[in-house]
Kinemage of the C-alpha trace (Angstrom):
@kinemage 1
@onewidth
@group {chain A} dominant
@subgroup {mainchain}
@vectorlist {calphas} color= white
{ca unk a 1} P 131.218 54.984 118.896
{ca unk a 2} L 127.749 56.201 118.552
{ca unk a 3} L 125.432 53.353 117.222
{ca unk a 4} L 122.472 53.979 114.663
{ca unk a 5} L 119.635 51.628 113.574
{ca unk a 6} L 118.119 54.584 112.109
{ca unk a 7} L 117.071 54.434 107.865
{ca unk a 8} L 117.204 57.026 105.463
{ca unk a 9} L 112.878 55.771 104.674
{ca unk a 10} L 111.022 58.305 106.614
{ca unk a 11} L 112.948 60.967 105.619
{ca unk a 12} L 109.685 63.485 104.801
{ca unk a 13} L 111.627 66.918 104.649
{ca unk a 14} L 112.170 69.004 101.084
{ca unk a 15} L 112.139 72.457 100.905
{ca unk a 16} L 109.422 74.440 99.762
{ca unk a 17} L 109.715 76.638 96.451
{ca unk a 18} L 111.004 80.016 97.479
{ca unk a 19} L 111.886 81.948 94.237
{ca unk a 20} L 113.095 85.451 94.359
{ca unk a 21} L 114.851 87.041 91.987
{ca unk a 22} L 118.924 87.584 92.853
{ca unk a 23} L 118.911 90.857 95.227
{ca unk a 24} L 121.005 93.657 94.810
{ca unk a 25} L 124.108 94.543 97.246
{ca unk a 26} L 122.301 94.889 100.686
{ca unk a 27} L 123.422 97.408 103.077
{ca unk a 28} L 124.450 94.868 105.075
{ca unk a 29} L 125.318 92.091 104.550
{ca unk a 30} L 123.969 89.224 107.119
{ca unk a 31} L 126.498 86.338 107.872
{ca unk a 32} L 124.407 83.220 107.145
{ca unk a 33} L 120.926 82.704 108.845
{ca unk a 34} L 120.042 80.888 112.203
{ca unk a 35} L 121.002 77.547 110.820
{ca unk a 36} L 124.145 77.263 112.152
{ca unk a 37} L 126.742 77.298 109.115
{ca unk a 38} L 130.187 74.938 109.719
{ca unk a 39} L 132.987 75.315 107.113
{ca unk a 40} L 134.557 71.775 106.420
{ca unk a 41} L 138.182 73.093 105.162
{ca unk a 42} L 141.893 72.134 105.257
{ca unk a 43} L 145.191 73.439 104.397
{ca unk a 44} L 146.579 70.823 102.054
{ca unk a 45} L 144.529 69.034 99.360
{ca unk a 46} L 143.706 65.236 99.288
{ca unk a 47} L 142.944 64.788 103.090
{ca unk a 48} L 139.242 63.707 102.198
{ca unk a 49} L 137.443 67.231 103.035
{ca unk a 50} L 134.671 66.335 100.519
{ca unk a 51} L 134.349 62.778 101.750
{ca unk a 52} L 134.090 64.438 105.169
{ca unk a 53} L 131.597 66.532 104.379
{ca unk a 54} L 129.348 64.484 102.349
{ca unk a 55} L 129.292 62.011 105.053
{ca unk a 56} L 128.485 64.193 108.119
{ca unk a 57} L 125.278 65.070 105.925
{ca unk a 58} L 124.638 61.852 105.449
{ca unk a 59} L 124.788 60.970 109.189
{ca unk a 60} L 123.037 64.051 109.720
{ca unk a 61} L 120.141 63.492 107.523
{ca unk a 62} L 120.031 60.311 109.809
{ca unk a 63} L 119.457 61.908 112.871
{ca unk a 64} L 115.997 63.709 110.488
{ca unk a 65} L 117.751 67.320 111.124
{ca unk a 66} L 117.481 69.338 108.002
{ca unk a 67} L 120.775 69.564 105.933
{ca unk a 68} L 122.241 71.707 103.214
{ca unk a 69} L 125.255 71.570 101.262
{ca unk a 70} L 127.198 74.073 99.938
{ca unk a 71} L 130.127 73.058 97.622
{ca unk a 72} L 132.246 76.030 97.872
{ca unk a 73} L 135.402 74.602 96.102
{ca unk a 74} L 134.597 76.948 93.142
{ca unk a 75} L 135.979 75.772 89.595
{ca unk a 76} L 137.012 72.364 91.283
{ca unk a 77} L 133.401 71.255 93.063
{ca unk a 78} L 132.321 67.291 92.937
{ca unk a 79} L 129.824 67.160 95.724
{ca unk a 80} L 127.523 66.525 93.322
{ca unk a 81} L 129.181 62.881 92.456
{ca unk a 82} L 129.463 61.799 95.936
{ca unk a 83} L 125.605 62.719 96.451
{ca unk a 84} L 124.472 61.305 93.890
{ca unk a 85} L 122.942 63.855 91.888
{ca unk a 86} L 123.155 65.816 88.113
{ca unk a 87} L 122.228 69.606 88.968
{ca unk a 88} L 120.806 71.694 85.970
{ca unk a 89} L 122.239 75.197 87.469
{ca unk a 90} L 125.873 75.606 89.560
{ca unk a 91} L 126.869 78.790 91.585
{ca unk a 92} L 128.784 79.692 88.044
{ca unk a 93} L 124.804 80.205 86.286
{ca unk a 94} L 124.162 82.051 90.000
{ca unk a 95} L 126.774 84.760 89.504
{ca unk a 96} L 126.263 85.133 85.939
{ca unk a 97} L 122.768 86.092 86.774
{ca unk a 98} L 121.190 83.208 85.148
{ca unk a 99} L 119.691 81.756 88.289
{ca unk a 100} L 119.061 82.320 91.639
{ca unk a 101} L 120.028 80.100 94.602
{ca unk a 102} L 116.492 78.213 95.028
{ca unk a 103} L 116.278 77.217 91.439
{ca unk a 104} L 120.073 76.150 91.502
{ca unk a 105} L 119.872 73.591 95.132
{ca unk a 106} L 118.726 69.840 94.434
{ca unk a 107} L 117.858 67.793 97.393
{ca unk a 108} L 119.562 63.926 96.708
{ca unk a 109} L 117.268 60.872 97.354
{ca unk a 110} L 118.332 61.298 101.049
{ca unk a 111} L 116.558 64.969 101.364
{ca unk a 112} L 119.943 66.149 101.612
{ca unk a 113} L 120.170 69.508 100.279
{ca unk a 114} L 123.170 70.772 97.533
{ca unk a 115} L 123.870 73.994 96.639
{ca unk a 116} L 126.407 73.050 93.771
{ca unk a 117} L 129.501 74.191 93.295
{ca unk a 118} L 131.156 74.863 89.280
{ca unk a 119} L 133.788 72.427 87.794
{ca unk a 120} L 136.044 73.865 85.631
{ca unk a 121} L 135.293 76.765 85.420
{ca unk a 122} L 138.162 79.464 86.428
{ca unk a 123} L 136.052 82.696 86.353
{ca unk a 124} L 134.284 82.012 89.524
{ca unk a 125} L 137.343 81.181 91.788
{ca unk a 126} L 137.742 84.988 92.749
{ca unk a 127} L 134.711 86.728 93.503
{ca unk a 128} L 133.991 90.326 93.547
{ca unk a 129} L 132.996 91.598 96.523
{ca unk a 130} L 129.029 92.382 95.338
{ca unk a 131} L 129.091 88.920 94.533
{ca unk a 132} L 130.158 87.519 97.828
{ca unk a 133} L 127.458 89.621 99.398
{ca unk a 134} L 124.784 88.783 96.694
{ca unk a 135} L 125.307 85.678 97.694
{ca unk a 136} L 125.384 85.853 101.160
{ca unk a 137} L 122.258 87.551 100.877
{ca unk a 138} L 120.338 84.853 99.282
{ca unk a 139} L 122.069 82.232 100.993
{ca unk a 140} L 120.931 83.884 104.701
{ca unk a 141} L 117.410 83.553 103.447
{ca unk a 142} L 117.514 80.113 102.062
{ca unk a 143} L 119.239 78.941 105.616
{ca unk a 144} L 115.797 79.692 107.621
{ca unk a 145} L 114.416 76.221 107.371
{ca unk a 146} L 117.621 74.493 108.072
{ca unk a 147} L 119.436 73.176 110.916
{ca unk a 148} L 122.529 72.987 109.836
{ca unk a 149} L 124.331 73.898 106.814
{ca unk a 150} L 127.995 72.668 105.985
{ca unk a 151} L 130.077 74.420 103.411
{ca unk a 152} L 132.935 72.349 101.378
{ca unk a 153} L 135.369 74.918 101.071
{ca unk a 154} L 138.486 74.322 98.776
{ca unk a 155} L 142.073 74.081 100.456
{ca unk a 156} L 144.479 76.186 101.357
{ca unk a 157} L 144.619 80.048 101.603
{ca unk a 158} L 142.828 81.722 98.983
{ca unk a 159} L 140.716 84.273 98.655
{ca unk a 160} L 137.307 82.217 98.090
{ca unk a 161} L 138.900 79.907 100.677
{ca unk a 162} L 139.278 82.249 103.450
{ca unk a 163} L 136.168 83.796 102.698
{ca unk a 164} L 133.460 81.198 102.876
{ca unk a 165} L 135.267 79.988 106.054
{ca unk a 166} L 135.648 83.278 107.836
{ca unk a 167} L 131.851 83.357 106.883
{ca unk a 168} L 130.383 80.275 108.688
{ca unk a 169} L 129.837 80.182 112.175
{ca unk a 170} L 131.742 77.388 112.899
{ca unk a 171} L 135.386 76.246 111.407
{ca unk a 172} L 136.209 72.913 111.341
{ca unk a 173} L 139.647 72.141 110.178
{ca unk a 174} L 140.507 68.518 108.197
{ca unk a 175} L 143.974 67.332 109.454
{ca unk a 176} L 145.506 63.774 108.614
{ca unk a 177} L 148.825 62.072 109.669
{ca unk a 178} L 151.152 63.486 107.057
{ca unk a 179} L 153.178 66.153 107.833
{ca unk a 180} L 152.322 68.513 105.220
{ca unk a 181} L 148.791 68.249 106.406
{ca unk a 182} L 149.903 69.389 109.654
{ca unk a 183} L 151.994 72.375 108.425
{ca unk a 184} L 149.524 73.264 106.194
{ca unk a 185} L 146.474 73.444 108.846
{ca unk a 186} L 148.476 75.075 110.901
{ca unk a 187} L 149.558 77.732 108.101
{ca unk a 188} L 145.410 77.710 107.384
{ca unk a 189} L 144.925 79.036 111.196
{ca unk a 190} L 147.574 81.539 111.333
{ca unk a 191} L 146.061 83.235 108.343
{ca unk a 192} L 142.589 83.117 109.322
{ca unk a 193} L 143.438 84.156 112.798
{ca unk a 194} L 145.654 87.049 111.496
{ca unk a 195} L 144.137 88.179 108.646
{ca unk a 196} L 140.330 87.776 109.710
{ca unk a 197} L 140.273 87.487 113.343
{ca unk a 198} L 138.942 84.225 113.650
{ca unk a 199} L 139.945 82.333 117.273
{ca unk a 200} L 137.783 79.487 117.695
{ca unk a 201} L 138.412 75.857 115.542
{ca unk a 202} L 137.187 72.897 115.359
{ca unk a 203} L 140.132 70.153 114.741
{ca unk a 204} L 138.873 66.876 112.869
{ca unk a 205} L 141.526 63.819 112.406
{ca unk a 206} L 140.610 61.819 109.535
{ca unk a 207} L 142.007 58.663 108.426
{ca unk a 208} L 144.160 58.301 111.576
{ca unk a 209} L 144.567 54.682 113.108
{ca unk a 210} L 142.770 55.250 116.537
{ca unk a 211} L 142.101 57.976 119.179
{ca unk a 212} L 145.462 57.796 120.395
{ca unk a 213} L 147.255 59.138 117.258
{ca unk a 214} L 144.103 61.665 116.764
{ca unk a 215} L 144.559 63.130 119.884
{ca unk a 216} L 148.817 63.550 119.228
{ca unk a 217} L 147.977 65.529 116.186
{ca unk a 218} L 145.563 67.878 117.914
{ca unk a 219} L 147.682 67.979 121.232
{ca unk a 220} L 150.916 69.366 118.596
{ca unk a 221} L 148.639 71.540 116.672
{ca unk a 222} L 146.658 73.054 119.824
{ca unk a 223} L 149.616 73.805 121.544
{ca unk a 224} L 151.426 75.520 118.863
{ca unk a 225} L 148.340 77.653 117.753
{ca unk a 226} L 148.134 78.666 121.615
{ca unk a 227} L 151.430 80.059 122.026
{ca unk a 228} L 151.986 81.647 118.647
{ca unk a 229} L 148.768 82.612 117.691
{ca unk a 230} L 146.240 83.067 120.771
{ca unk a 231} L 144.119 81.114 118.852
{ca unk a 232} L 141.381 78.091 120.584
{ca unk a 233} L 141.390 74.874 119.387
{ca unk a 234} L 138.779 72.341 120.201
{ca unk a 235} L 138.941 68.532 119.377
{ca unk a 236} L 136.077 67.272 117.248
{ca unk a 237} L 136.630 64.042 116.848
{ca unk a 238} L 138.306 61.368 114.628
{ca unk a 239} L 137.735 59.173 111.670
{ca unk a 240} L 139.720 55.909 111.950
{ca unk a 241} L 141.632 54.524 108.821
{ca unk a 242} L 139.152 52.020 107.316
{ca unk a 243} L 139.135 49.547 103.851
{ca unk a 244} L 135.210 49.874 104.068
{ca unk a 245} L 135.847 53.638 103.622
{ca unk a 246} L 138.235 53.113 101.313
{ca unk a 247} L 136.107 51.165 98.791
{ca unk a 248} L 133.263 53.668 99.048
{ca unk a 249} L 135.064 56.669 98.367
{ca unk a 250} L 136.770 54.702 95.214
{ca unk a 251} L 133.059 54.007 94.156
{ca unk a 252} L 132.007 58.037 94.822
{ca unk a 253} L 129.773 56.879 97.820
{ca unk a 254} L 129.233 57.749 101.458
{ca unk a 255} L 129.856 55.233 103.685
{ca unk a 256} L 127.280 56.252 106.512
{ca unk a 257} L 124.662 55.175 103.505
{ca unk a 258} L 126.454 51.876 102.344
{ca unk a 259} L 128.336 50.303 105.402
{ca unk a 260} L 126.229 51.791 108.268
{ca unk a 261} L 128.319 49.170 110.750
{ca unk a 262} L 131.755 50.160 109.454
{ca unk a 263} L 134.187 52.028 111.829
{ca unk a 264} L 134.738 54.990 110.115
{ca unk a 265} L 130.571 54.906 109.606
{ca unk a 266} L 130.309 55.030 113.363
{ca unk a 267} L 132.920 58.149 113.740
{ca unk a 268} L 131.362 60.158 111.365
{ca unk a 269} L 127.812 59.525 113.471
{ca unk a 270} L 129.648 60.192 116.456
{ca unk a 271} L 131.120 63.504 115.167
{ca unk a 272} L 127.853 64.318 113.731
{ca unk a 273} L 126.331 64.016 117.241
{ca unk a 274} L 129.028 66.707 118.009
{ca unk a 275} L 128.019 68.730 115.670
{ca unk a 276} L 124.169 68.863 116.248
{ca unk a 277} L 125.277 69.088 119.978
{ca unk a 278} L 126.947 72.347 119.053
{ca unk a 279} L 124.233 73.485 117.265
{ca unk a 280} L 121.768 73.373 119.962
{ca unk a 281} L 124.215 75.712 122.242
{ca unk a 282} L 123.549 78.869 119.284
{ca unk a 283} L 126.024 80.745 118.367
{ca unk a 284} L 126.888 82.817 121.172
{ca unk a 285} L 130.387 83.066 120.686
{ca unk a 286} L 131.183 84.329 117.241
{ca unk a 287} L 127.844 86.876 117.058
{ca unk a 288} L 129.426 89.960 118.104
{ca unk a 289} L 132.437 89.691 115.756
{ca unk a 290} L 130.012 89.350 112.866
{ca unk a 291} L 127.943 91.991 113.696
{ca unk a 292} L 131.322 94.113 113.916
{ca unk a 293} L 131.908 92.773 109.807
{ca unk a 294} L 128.469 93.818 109.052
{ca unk a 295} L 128.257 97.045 110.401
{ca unk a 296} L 131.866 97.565 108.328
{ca unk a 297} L 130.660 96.112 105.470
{ca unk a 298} L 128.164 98.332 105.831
{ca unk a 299} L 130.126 101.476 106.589
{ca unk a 300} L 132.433 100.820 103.753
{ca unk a 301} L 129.975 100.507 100.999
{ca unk a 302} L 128.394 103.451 101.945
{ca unk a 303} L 131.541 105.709 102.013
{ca unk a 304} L 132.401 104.418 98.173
């Protein structure tokens, strides 16, 4: 594992007010902006997505590389709990028109950016399409001053699911042990890589007892997606089972910020390294097939 003596203290980066009102449906619609965009997601619930994602920001904002956080599990979002904050606005106020994006994001005591999701409320868990690309919009300009940007999605195959991770750049995909977590990430690929051409993943093992096991479950799952789907995965990394972990996530904390020497602290460093690793390399390989959305995005809003 990675090692870290680094503090959250010197920290110095918040983001500068930006207000703008909410724009109207562009012609086109940009795919995020040069911050390089990852969508945490899974196909089965309860494999610690959220926990995952809170925690690469955390080792992230570690590593002083700018972070934001988008909870995208709309109607069921708690990002805000493991963070630690109490946002005034959620994405519900943002497509109600009652605020736009930059009044909505808090930044935690880290500097780690959230753009919160709603809780609870049912109305915003299928978007119309001028919403998606209202908020695309927005969210492209907020993403200049980042340098990376993860997205929480919610599980499974839905609509808002698929979308915000057909959306990012980069899809990583949370697998654990159980079976049904294994079906279900596989079932998560097929549709993505089906339904919205999407061939690249990222494959992260989380609560897994050691490399060994991690690399069994993305040996079955890579071979599988290979054969049946033409589909590339890559292997991300691992987070090992660990009590430390454990007891933070009962608490609603990150471990990277309260056991900095646990295990599963280290792994999430390590596959944080990863990620900023990727991040330096641009984004090379999904650019052309999101200029191809665009341009139909484009195309079909101005044939309606």
């Amino acid at each position: 594992m990675i090692e870290t003596t680094a503090t959250f203290d010197h920290l110095e980066w918040l983001p500068e007010p930006n207000r703008k009102p909410i724009p109207a449906v562009p012609a086109a619609a940009k795919v995020f902006g040069p911050a390089l965009v990852f969508a945490i997601t899974s196909g089965k619930g309860g494999v610690g997505k959220t926990n995952v994602t809170g925690n690469l920001a955390a080792a992230l904002a570690l590593k002083n590389r700018r972070v934001m956080v988008i909870d995208a599990d709309l109607g069921l979002a708690n990002l805000d709990l493991l963070l630690g904050v109490r946002p005034t606005y959620t994405l519900a106020d943002f497509f109600a028109g009652a605020a736009p994006l930059d009044e909505i994001i808090v930044a935690n005591r880290h500097g780690i950016l959230l753009l919160p999701g709603a809780s609870g409320v049912p109305e915003i868990t299928s978007l119309r399409r001028d919403q998606k690309l209202a908020l695309l919009t927005e969210l492209d300009a907020l993403t200049h001053d980042l340098d990376i940007a993860l997205v929480d999605t919610g599980s499974g195959i839905s609509d808002a699911v698929t979308y915000f991770t057909a959306a990012a750049q980069e899809i990583v995909v949370v697998v654990t042990p159980e079976p049904a977590s294994m079906t279900d990430a596989y079932a998560l690929v097929k549709v993505l890589a089906s339904a919205h051409g999407q061939k690249r993943f990222w494959i992260l093992a989380n609560n897994v007892s050691g490399e060994a096991e991690a690399r069994r479950l993305f040996d079955a799952l890579s071979r599988t997606a290979l054969c049946f789907l033409n589909a590339a995965l890559d292997y991300l990394g691992w987070i090992p089972r660990d009590p430390r972990l454990t007891r933070a996530v009962a608490r609603s904390r990150m471990v990277v910020e309260d056991a900095a020497d646990a295990p599963s602290a280290q792994a999430f460093v390590a596959v944080a390294q990863r990620l900023m690793q990727t991040a330096a390399g641009g984004v090379a390989v999904k650019s052309n097939l999101q200029f191809f959305l665009r341009r139909m995005l484009a195309g079909e809003r101005g044939g309606r």
